[in-house]
GUVEX-837008 format. One record per residue (C-alpha): residue in three letters; x, y, z. Coordinates in Angstrom, 3 decimals, padded with zeros to 6 digits. Layout:
REM residues N
+------+----------+----------+----------+
! resn !       px !       py !       pz !
+------+----------+----------+----------+
!  ALA !        X !        Y !        Z !
...
+------+----------+----------+----------+
END
This chain:
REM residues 300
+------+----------+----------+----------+
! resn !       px !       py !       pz !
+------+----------+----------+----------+
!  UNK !  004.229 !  012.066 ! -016.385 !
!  UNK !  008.269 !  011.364 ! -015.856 !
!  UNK !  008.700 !  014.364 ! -014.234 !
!  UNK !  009.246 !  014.336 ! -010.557 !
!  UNK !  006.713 !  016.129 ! -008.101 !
!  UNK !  008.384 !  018.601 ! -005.475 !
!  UNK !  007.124 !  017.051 ! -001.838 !
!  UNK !  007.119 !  021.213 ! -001.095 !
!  UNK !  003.984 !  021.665 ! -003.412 !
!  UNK !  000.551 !  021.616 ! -002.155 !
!  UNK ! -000.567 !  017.843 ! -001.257 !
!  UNK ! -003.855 !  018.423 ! -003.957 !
!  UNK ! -001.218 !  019.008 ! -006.573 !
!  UNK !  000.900 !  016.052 ! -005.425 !
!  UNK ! -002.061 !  013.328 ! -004.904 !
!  UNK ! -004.077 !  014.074 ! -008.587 !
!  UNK !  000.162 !  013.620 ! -009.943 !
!  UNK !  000.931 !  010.799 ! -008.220 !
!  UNK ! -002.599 !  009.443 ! -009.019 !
!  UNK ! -003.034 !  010.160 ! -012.468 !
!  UNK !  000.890 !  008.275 ! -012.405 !
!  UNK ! -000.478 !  005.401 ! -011.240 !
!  UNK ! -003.156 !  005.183 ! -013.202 !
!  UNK ! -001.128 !  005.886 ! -016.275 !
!  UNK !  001.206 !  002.708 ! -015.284 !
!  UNK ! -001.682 !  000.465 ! -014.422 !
!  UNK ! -003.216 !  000.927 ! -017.670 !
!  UNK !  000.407 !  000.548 ! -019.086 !
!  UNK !  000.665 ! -002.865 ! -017.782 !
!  UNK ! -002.324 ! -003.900 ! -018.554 !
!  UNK ! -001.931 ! -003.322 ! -022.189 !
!  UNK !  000.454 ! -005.958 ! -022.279 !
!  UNK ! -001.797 ! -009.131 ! -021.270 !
!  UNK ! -003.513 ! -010.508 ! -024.141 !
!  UNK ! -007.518 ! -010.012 ! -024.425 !
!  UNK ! -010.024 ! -012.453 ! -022.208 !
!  UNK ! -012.515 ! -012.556 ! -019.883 !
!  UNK ! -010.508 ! -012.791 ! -017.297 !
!  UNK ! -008.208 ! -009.484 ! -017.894 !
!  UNK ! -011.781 ! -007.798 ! -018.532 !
!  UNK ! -012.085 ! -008.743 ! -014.655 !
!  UNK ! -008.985 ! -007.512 ! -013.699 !
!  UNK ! -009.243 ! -004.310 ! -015.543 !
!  UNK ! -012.717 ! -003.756 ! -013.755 !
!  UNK ! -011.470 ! -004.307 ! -010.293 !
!  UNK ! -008.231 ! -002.294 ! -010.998 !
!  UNK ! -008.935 !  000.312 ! -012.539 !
!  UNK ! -011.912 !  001.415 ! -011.148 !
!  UNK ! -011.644 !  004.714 ! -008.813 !
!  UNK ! -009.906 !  004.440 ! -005.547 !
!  UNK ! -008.182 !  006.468 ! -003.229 !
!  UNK ! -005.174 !  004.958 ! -004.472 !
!  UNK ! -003.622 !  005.495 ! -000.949 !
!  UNK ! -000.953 !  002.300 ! -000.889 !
!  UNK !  000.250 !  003.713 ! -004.461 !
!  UNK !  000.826 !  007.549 ! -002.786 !
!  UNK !  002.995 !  006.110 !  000.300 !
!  UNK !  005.026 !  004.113 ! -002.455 !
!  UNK !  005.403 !  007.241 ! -004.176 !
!  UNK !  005.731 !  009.903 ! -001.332 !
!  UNK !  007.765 !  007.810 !  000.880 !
!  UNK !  010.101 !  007.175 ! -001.974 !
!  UNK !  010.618 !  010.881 ! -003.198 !
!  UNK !  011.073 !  012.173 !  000.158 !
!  UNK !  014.434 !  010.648 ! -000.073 !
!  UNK !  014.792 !  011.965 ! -003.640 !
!  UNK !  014.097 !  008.648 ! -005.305 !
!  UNK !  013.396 !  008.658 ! -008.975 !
!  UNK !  009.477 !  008.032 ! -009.876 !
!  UNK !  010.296 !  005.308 ! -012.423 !
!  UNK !  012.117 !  003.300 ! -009.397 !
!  UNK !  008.446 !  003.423 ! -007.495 !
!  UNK !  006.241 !  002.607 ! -010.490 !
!  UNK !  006.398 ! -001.015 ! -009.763 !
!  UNK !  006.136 ! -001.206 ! -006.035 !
!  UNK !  003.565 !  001.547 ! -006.323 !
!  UNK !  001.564 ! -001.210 ! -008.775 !
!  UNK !  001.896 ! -003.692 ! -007.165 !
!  UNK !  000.693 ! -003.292 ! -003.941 !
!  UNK ! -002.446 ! -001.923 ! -006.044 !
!  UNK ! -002.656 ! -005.235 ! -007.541 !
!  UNK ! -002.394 ! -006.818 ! -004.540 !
!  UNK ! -005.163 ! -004.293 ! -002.665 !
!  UNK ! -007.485 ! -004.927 ! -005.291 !
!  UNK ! -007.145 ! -008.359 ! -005.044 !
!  UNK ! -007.973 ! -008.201 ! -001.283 !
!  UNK ! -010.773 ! -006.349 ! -002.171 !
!  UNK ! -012.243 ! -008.761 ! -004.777 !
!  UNK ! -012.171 ! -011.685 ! -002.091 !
!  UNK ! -013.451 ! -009.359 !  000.679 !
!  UNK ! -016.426 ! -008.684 ! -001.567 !
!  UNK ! -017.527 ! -012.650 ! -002.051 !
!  UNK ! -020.770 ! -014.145 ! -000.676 !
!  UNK ! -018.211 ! -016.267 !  001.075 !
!  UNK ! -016.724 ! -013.574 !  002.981 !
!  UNK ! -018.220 ! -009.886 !  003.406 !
!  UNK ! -021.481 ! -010.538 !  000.561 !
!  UNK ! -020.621 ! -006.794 ! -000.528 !
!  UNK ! -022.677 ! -005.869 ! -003.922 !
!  UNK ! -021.381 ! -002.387 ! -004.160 !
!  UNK ! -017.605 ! -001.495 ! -004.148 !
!  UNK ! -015.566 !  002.000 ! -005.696 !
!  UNK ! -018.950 !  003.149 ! -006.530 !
!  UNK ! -019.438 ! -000.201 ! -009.063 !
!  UNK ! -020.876 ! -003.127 ! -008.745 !
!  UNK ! -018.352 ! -005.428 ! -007.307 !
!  UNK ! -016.501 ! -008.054 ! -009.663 !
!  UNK ! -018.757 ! -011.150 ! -008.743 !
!  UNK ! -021.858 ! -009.709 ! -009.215 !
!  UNK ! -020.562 ! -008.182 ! -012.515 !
!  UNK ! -019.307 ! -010.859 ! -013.853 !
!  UNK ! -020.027 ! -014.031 ! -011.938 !
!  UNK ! -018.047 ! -015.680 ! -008.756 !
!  UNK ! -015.698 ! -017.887 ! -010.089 !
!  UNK ! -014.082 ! -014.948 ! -012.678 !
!  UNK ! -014.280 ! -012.786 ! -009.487 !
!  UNK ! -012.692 ! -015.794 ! -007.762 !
!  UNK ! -009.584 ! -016.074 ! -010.416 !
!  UNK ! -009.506 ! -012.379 ! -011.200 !
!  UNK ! -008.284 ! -012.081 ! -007.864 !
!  UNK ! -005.769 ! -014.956 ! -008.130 !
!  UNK ! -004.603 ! -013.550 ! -011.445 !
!  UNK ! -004.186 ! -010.159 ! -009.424 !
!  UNK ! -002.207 ! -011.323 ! -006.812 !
!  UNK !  000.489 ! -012.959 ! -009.147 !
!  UNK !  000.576 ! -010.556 ! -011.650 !
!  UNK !  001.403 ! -007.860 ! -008.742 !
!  UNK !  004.636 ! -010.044 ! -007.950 !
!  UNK !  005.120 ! -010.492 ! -011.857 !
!  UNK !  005.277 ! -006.574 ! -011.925 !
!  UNK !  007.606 ! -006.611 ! -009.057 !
!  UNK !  010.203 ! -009.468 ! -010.541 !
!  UNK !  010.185 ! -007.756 ! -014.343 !
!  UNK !  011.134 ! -003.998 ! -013.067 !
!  UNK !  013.657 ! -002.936 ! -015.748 !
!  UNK !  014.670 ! -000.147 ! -013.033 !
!  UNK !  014.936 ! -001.737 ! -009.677 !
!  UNK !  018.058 ! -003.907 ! -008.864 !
!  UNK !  017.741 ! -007.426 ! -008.208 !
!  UNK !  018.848 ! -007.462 ! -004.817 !
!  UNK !  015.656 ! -004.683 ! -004.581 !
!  UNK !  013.552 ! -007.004 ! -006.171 !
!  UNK !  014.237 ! -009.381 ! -004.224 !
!  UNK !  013.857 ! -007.700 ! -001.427 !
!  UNK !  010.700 ! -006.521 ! -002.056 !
!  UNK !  008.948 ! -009.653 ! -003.173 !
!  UNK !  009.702 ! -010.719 !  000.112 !
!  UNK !  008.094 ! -008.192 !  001.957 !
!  UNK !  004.733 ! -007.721 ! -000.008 !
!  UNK !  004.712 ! -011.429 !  000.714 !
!  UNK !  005.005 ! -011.028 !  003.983 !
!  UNK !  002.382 ! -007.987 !  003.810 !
!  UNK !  000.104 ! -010.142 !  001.906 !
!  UNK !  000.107 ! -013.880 !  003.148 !
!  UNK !  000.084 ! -015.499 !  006.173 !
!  UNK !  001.979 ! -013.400 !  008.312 !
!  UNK ! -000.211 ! -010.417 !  006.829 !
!  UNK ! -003.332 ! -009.558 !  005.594 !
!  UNK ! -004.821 ! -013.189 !  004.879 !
!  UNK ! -004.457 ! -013.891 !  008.418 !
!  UNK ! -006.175 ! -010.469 !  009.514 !
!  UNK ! -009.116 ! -011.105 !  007.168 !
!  UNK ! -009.397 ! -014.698 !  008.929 !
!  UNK ! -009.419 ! -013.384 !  012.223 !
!  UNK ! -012.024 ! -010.802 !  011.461 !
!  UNK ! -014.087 ! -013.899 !  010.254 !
!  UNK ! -013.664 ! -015.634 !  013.149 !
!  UNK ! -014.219 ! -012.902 !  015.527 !
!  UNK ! -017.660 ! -012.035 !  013.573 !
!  UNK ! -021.074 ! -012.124 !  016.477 !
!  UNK ! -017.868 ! -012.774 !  019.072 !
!  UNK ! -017.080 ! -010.081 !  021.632 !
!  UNK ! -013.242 ! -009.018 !  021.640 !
!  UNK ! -010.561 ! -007.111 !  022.921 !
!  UNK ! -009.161 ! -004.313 !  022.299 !
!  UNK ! -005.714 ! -005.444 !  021.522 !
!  UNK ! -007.318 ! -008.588 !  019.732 !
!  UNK ! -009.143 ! -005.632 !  017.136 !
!  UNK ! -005.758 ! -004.085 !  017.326 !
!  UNK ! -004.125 ! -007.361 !  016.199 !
!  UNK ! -006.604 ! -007.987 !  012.873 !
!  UNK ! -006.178 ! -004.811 !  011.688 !
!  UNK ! -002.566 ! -003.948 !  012.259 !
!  UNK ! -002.230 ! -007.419 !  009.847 !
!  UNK ! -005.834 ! -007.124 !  007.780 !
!  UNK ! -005.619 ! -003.498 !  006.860 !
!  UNK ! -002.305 ! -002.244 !  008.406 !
!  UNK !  000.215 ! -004.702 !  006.788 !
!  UNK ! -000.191 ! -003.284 !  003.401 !
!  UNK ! -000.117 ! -000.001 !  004.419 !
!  UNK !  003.420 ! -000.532 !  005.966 !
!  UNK !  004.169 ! -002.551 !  003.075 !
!  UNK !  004.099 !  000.839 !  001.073 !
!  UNK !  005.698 !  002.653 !  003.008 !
!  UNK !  008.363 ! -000.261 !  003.537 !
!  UNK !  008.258 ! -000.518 ! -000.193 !
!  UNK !  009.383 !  003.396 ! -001.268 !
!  UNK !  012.156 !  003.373 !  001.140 !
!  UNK !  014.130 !  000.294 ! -000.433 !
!  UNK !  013.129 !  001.990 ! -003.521 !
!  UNK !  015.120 !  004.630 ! -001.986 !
!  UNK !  018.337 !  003.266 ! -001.028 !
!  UNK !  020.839 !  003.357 !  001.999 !
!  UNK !  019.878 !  007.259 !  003.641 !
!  UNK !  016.001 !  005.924 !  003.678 !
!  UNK !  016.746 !  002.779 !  005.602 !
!  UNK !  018.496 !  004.907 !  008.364 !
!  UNK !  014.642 !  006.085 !  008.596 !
!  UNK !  013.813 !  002.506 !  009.279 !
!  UNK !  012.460 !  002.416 !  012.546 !
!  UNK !  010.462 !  006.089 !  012.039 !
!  UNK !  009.093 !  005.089 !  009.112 !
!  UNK !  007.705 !  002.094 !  010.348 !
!  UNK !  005.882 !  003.637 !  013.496 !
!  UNK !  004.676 !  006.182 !  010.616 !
!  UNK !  003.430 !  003.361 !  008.646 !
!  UNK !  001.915 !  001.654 !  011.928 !
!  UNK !  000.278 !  004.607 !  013.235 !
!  UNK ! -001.423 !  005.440 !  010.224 !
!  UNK ! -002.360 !  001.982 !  009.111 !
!  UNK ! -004.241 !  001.251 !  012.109 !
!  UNK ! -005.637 !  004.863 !  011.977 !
!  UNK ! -007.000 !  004.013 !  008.507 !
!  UNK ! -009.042 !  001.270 !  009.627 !
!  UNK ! -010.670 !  003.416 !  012.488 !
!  UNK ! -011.642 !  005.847 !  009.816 !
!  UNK ! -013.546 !  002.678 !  007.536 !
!  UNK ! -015.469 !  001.880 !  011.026 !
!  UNK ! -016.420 !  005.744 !  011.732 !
!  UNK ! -017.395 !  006.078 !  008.529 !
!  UNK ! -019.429 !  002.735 !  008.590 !
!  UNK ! -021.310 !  004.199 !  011.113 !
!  UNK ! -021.869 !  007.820 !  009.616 !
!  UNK ! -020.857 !  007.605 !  006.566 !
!  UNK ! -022.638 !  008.771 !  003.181 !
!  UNK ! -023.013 !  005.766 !  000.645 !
!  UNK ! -022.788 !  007.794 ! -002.447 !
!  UNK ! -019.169 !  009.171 ! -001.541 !
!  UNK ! -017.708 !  006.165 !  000.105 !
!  UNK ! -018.758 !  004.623 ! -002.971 !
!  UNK ! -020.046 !  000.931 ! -000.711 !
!  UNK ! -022.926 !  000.389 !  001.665 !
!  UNK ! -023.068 !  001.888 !  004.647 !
!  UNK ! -023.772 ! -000.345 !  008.113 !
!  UNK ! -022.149 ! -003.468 !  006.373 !
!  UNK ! -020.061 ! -003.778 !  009.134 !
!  UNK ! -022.678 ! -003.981 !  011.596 !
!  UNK ! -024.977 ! -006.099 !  009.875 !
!  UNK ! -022.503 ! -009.001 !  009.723 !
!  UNK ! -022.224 ! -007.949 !  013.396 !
!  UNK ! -018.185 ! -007.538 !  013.300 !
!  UNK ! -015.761 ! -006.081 !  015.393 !
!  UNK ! -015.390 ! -002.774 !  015.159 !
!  UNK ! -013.866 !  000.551 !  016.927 !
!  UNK ! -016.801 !  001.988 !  016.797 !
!  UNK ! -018.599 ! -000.833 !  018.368 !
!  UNK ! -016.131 ! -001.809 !  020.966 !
!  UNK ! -015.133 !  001.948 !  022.560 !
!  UNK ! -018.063 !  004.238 !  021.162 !
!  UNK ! -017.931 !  006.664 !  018.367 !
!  UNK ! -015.999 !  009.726 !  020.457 !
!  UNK ! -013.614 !  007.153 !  021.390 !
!  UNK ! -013.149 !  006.158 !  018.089 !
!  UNK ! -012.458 !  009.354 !  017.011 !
!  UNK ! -010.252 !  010.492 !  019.576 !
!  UNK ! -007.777 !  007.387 !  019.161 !
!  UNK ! -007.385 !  008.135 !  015.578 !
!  UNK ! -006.127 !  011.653 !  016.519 !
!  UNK ! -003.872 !  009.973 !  018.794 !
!  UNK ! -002.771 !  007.985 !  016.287 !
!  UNK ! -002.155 !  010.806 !  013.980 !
!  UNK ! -000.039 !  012.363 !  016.424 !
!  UNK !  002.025 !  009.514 !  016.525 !
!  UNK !  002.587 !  009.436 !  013.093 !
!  UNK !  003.667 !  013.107 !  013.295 !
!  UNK !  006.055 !  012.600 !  015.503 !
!  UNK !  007.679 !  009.676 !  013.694 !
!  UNK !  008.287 !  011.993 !  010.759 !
!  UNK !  009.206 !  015.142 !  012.843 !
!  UNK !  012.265 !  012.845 !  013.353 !
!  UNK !  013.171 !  012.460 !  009.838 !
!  UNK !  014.938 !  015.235 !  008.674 !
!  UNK !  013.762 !  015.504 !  005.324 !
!  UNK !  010.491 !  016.848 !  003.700 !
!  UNK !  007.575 !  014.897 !  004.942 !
!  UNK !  005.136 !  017.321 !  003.659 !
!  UNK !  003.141 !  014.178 !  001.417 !
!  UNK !  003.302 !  011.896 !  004.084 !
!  UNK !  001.735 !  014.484 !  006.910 !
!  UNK ! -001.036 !  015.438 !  004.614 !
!  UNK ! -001.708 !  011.967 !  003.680 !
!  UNK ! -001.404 !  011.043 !  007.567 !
!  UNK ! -004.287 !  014.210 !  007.658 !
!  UNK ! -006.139 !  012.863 !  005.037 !
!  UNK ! -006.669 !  008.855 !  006.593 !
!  UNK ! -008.101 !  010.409 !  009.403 !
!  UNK ! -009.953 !  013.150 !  007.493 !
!  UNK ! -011.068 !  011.452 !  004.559 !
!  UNK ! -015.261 !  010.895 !  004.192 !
!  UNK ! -014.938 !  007.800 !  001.736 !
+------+----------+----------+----------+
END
């Protein structure tokens, strides 16, 4: 598990490494909070099967430039932390009412709301806790990316896109008013991994800065067209949640607002995009294209 995966290798070989990684650390970490109810929460949430997609950008962005795995194993868990946190809250009666997520039972109906309620909180923290105690990242890195996942994360991030998408619920929208909740509800954490592997990186990444960020854009916004397409056509027992959730809380989606061919044909545009953000990187992007492949690809 300390050895570093060649970005030449085939992306299958690359996502069950940097997955099973992950994983590995997550567990890790875990092992060194003392027993309760409320770490049985987080452990459910956390460790349940996910596409682990914010951990691979950490990972792939990072190694592109040569960066050491150990330097990413903290940014990589903590923006899981902070994902699964999201998706904890998403999942109350207060907000989506979602009884099925990863394939499990979400974390309130498992346990009850108000552990699902501080499981989440608890998640959240610990993911800047895992951020602050890094033995391998340098302060000033630290510090730099405690800022950013805060951005990502908060107001300025995905709390305010997940308000918005409340408010714009049985409301009709715009198009660049769907663009704006999801570039902060789903997008900002996305860039936030991406964001996160290249300061992990070091000086030659940041000269990416501006590439990586239309990258991280493109797909980002990308990835949430995919959740509506496959909200609409998607099969329950691979996506691992209900399908038509979206629609019966009548919310703003692609799909709903420009049509299903529409929807699809903006998320290959998209994809392009992100293409051509890397094709101006001259290093090995082969990760981050297949990953870019695999938002817009992906059935769950």
């Amino acid at each position: 598990m300390n050895r570093n995966i060649m970005l030449n290798e085939s992306f299958d070989f690359a996502y069950e490494h940097y997955t099973q990684r992950i994983n590995t650390v997550l567990v890790d970490e875990l092992a060194k909070i003392a027993p309760s109810l409320l770490k049985q929460a987080m452990e459910y949430s956390l460790l349940a099967e996910g596409k682990r997609i914010r951990p691979l950008l950490v990972y792939a962005t990072g190694q592109m430039f040569a960066c050491e795995l150990e330097k990413l194993d903290a940014p990589a868990a903590a923006l899981e932390a902070i994902h699964t946190y999201s998706l904890i809250h998403d999942d109350l009666p207060a907000m989506d009412n979602d009884e099925l997520r990863r394939g499990l039972p979400t974390c309130h109906i498992k346990f009850d709301e108000a552990t699902a309620i501080l499981a989440g909180d608890a998640l959240q923290t610990y993911a800047f806790s895992l951020l602050a105690n890094a033995p391998t990242l340098s302060d000033s890195n630290k510090i730099a990316m405690i800022k950013e996942l805060a951005k990502a994360s908060g107001v300025q991030g995905m709390c305010l896109g997940q308000l918005l998408d409340l408010q714009a619920e049985r409301k009709i929208v715009s198009l660049e008013q769907l663009n704006h909740i999801h570039i902060n509800k789903t997008g900002a954490l996305i860039h936030a991994a991406v964001y996160l592997g290249m300061l992990a990186a070091g000086k030659t990444a940041m000269l990416y800065e501006q590439d990586l960020r239309e990258y991280a854009y493109s797909i980002g916004l990308a990835f949430q067209i995919q959740d509506d397409i496959l909200d609409v056509i998607g099969n329950k027992d691979i996506m691992g949640k209900n399908q038509g959730a979206d629609q019966q809380l009548a919310k703003n989606t692609y799909t709903s607002l420009i049509g299903l061919e529409q929807s699809i044909q903006t998320s290959q545009n998209l994809y392009k995009q992100a293409i051509e953000a890397l094709d101006r990187i001259p290093y090995n992007s082969d990760v981050l294209r297949q990953l870019a492949d695999f938002v817009i690809t992906r059935s769950k």
